[in-house]
Structures are given as structure tokens and as C-alpha cells.
C-alpha positions in Angstrom: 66.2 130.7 128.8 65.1 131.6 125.0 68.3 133.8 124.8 70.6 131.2 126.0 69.9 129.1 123.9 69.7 131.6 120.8 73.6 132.5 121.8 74.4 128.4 122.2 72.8 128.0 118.8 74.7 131.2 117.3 78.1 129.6 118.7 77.1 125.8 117.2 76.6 127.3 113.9 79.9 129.9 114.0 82.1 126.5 115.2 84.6 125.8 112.1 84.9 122.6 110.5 86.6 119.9 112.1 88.4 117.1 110.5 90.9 114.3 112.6 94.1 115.7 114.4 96.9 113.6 113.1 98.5 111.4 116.1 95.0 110.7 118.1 92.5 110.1 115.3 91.6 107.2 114.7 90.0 104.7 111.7 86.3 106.0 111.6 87.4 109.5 112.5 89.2 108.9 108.8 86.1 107.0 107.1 83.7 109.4 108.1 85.0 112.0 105.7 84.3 109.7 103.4 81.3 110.1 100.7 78.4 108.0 101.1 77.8 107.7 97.5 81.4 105.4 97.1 80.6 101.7 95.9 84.9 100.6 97.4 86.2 102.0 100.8 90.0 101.5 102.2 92.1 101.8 104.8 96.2 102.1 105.5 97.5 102.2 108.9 100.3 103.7 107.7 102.1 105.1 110.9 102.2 100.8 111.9 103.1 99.8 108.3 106.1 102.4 108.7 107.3 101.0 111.9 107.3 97.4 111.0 111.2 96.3 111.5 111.7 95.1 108.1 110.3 98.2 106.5 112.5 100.3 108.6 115.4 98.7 107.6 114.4 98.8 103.8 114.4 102.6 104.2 117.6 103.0 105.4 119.1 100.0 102.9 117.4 100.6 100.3 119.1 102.2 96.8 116.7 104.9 97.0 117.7 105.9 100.8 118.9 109.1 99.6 115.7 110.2 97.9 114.2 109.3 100.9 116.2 111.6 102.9 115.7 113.9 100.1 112.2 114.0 100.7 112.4 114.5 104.5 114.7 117.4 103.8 112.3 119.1 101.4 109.3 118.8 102.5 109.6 118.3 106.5 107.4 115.5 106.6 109.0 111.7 108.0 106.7 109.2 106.1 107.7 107.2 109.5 106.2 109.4 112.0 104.7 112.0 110.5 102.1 109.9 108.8 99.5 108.2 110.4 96.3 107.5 108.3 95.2 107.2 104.5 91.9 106.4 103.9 90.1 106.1 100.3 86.8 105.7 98.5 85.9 105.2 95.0 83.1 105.8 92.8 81.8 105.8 89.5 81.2 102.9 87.5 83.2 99.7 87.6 85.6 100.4 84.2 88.6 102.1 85.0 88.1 105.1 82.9 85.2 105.9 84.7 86.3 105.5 88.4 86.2 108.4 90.8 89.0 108.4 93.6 89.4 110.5 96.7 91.7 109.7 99.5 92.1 111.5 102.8 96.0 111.6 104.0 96.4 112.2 107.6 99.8 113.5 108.6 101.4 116.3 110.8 102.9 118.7 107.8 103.3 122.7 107.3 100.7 123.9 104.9 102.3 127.1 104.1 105.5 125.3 103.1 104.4 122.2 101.5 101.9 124.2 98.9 105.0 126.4 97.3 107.1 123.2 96.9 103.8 121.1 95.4 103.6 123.8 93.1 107.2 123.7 92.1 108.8 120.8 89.7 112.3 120.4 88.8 112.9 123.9 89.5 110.1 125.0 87.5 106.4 126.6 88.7 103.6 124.4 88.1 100.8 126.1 87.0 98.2 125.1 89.4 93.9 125.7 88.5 92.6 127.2 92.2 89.2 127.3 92.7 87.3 128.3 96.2 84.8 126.3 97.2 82.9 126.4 101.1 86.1 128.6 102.5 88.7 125.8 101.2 91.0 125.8 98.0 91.0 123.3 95.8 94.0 123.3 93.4 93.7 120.9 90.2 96.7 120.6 87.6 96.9 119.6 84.5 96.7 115.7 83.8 100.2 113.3 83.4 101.5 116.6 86.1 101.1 114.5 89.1 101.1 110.3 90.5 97.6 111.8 91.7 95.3 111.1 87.8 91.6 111.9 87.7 89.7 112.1 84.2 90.4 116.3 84.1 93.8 116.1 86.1 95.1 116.0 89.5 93.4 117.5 92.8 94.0 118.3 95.6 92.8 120.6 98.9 95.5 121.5 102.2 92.1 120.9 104.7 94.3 122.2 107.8 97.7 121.3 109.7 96.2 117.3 109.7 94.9 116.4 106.8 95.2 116.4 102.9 92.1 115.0 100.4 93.3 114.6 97.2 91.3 112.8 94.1 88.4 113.6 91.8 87.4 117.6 92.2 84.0 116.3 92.8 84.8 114.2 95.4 86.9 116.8 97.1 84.1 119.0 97.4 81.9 115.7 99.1 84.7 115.7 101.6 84.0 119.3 102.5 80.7 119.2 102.3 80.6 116.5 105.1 83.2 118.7 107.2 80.5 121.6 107.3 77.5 118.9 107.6 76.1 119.6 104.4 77.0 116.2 103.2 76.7 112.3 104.6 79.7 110.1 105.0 80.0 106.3 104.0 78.4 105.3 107.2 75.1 106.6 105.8 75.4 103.7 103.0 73.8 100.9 103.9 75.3 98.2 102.6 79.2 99.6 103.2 77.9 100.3 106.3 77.5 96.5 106.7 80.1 95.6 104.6 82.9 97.7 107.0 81.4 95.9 110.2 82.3 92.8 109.1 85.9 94.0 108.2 88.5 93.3 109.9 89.4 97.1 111.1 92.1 96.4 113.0 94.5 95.3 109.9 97.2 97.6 108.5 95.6 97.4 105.3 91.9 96.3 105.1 89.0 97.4 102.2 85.6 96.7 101.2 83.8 96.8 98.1 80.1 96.4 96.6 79.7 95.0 93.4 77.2 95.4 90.6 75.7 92.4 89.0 77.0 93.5 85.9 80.8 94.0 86.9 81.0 90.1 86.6 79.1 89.6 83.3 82.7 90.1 81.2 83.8 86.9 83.2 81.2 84.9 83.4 81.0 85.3 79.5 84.4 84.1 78.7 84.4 81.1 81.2 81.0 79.7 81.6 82.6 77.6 84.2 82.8 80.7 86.6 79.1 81.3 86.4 78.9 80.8 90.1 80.6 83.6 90.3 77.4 86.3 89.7 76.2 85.5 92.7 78.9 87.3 94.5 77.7 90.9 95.4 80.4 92.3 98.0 83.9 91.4 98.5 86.3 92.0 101.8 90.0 92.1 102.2 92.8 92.7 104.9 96.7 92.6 104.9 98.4 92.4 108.5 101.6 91.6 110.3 102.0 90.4 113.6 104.6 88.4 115.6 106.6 88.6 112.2 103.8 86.6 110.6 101.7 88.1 107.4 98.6 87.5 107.1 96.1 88.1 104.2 92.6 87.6 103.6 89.8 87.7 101.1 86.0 87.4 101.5 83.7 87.1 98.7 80.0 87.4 100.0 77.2 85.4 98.6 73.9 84.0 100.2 74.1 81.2 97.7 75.5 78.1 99.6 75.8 76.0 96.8 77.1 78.2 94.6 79.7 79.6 97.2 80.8 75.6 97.3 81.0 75.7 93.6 83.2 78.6 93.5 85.7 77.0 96.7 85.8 73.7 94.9 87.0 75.4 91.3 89.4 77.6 93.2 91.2 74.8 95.2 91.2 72.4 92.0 93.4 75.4 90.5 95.5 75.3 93.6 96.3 71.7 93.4 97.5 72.2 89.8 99.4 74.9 90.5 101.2 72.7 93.7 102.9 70.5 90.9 104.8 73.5 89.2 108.4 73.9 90.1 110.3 76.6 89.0 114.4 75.9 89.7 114.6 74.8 93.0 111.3 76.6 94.0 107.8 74.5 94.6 104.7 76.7 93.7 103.1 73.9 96.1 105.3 75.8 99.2 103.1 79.1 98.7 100.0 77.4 97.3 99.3 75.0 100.2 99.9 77.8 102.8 96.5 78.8 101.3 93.2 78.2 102.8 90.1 78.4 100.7 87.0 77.3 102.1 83.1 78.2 101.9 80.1 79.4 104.1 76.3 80.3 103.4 77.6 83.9 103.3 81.1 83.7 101.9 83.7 82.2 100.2 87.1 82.6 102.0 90.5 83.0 101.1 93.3 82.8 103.0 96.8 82.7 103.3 99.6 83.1 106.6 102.9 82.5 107.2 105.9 83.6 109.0 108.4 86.7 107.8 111.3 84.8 107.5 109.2 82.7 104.4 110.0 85.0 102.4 113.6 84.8 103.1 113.5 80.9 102.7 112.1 81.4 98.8 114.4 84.3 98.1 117.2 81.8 99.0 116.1 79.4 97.1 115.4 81.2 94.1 119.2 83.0 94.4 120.7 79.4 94.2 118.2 78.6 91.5 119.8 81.0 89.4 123.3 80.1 90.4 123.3 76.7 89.8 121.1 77.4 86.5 123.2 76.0 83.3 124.2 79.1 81.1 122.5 79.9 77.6 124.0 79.7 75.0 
């Protein structure tokens, strides 16, 4: 019995890191590679995003089409069904100088042939840093060299045939070191943790965020009127599309009641205001008033829905606006 299970032990520990297979993984398969110590997490469901009718047929309208094609030629990947997941975290403190970013891509790709073409721009090689860390590479370039910008340059690490982490170096190596269990994802922070329950995970886009008590202070100090505003300590958004309707939706989480009120009442007085303003033959009030913003002992809410063929309506409008505009002279 002892020997058994020394060889079941012996075959646990020689078991190679897993991370999620593109095309059945699924949202917390994604967030649990990433770092506990983020203070933001989100989430794209890009594979749904992709096959939404009116994004199709931007793709294949659209004046960049051919650099779209381009792409797929390249690099072998469809962004349209060969990309499922991206998931995200950031760290660091709340100035944008001093954030930290790592995102996990999940995607069916060729490692061996994407690396030599990552490494290649406008015919010439990109000199690429490698460094090895846990039995994975991590390549890092040279900062303005890549969309990808961290404070000492781009990363980036090929995990396997599924998955790409790109980001802050550091947080790349968090990312591994929770593939080999040396590290603990965000479900180990507790207020995320919390945070990502209430979420509404089944969005295309959704995120949740803690925030300090200092990250408001710069506010608060030029508008004493938003005051109410410190006692905010978490915030949670979604974006989804359903039925060709959009919806959107913003949750700002306080325990203070009264102060949540405050904050509903100051927001809709704005709204109200801004419902007067016509622009052409456009009403701000159209938009505005498809707004909801309303208040609860834990939250102040914001939200906003409306159907797909909206946006149509006020791109009409704004088209004969323009038109029927009187020439300057």
C-alpha cells in the first residue's frame, strides 16, 4: 500500500502544468491564472463578441478588411474562431505610471510559427530579451516596440498551443507560478473573490475593481460636492448584447445608504441638464434618459439598454444634421 502510493505521488508531482485548452475552457478556468495580488480583474468573451452579426459584417466592410485578411494570412490565427478568451488583471498602485498589467489570451495558434513572425517587423528582426524562468520563456522587448507597454518594455510568454500571457515580466512569472502551484490565483483574494460573485459573468465583457481610499482623494478635493464619493470602495461593470439589444452596467459599492443616495441624486441632476442639449437634429435627452441611475444600501447603479438599431436611428440623424447644416463661411 506504502509503495502505491509513493508511485501515485511520484506521478502527481512529474504531471506538467496545465493551463485552459482553447475551445472548452471556460471563464474561471481563465481567472484562475490570474494573480491574487491584482486590485482590477476582466473579462472578454471574445469568440461571442466576434460572432455578433454586426461585428461580422464590419470585418468584411470595413476599410481595413484587407489587413484583416492580412493578418489571417500571416499569422494563421481567425480572430473569429480562433479566439475564445482574454482575461486580465492589474496591479500596482492606482496612477497610471505605476500600474502593472497581465492578460491571459486564449486562442488555438501555432507556437513555432507565430514566435518567428512576433519577432520579425517590417521585414526586419526584432531583437527580443529571452529569459527562462520555471521551464517557460519569457521574451521582453524593448519599450514603444510593441501595442503591449509595461514600465521596462513589452512581455510576453507562448505557455503552450492554447494560451498566451503577455504584460508586466513580473506578472508573467505569477502566471507560471500558479500553473506549477507555487502561486495563488485571484480567487484566493478575498475581497475580488466577492467582488467577481456579484459580477455579472455571463456578459461579453464584464470587470471588477477594488479601490483604495486614497484613489478618490484627487476628486473629492477639486469638487467638494462629490465628497460622497469616498465612501465608494469597489466598483463593477458589464457590457452585453442580446436579442440585438446592448446593455451596460455599472455598480459602485458602498455600505453608506445615505451617501449612495447623495451620489444617485447628483448623478441624475447632471442627467437632466444634459437632456436639454441638442446638437443638430440630435437630443442628448434620447441617450440620457435611456439611462437608469438608482441607489441601494450596497450600491449605486448605473445603467443603460437599448435596441441595436439605436444606434442607426442617431447615426441617421446626425448624417442629416450635417447635410442640412448652413455652410461656413
Amino acid at each position: 500500500m506504502a509503495l502505491i502510493f509513493v508511485l501515485l505521488s511520484s506521478l502527481a508531482c512529474s504531471e506538467k502544468p496545465k493551463a485552459p485548452k482553447a475551445g472548452s475552457a471556460k471563464a474561471a478556468d481563465m481567472l484562475g491564472l490570474i494573480p491574487s495580488g491584482v486590485k482590477a480583474v476582466f473579462f472578454i468573451d471574445f469568440h461571442r463578441l466576434m460572432g455578433i452579426e454586426a461585428v461580422s459584417k464590419a470585418l468584411k466592410e470595413d476599410e481595413g478588411k484587407s489587413e484583416y485578411q492580412e493578418f489571417i494570412k500571416k499569422t494563421g490565427i481567425d480572430p473569429q474562431k480562433d479566439i475564445y478568451f482574454i482575461a486580465g488583471g492589474i496591479s500596482g498602485e492606482m496612477e497610471k505610471a505605476k500600474q502593472k498589467a497581465v492578460v491571459v489570451i486564449n486562442l488555438k495558434y501555432n507556437k513555432d510559427s507565430l514566435l518567428p513572425l512576433i519577432m520579425e517587423k517590417k521585414g526586419e528582426k526584432v531583437e527580443l530579451k529571452e529569459e527562462e524562468y520555471s521551464g517557460f520563456k519569457i521574451y521582453s522587448g524593448k519599450k514603444g516596440e510593441s501595442n503591449i507597454t509595461t514600465a521596462e518594455g513589452p512581455s510576453f510568454c507562448l505557455i503552450d498551443d492554447s494560451n498566451i500571457v503577455a504584460g508586466d515580466a513580473l506578472e508573467i512569472k505569477s502566471v507560471i507560478d500558479i500553473l506549477q502551484k507555487k502561486g495563488e490565483n485571484v480567487f484566493k483574494n478575498e475581497t475580488l473573490s466577492a467582488l467577481i460573485a456579484k459580477t455579472n459573468k455571463e456578459a461579453l465583457l464584464w470587470g471588477a475593481v477594488a479601490i483604495p481610499p486614497e484613489a478618490l482623494d484627487k476628486a473629492v478635493s477639486t469638487n467638494p460636492m462629490l465628497s460622497s464619493l469616498k465612501a465608494i470602495n469597489a466598483a463593477s461593470l458589464y457590457f452585453d448584447y442580446k436579442n440585438k439589444n446592448i446593455m451596460a452596467e455599472i455598480k459602485a459599492m458602498s455600505s453608506d445608504a445615505k451617501k449612495n443616495q447623495e451620489i444617485a441624486d447628483y448623478l441624475n441632476n447632471w442627467k437632466t441638464m444634459g437632456a436639454l442639449v441638442t446638437i443638430q437634429d440630435f437630443n442628448l435627452g434620447e441617450v440620457l434618459n435611456k439611462i437608469e441611475i438608482t441607489s441601494a444600501p450596497e450600491y449605486v447603479r448605473i445603467y443603460i439598454s437599448f435596441p441595436e438599431s439605436f444606434i442607426d436611428e442617431l447615426k441617421a440623424k446626425f448624417t442629416k444634421g450635417k447635410e442640412t447644416a448652413p455652410e461656413k463661411k
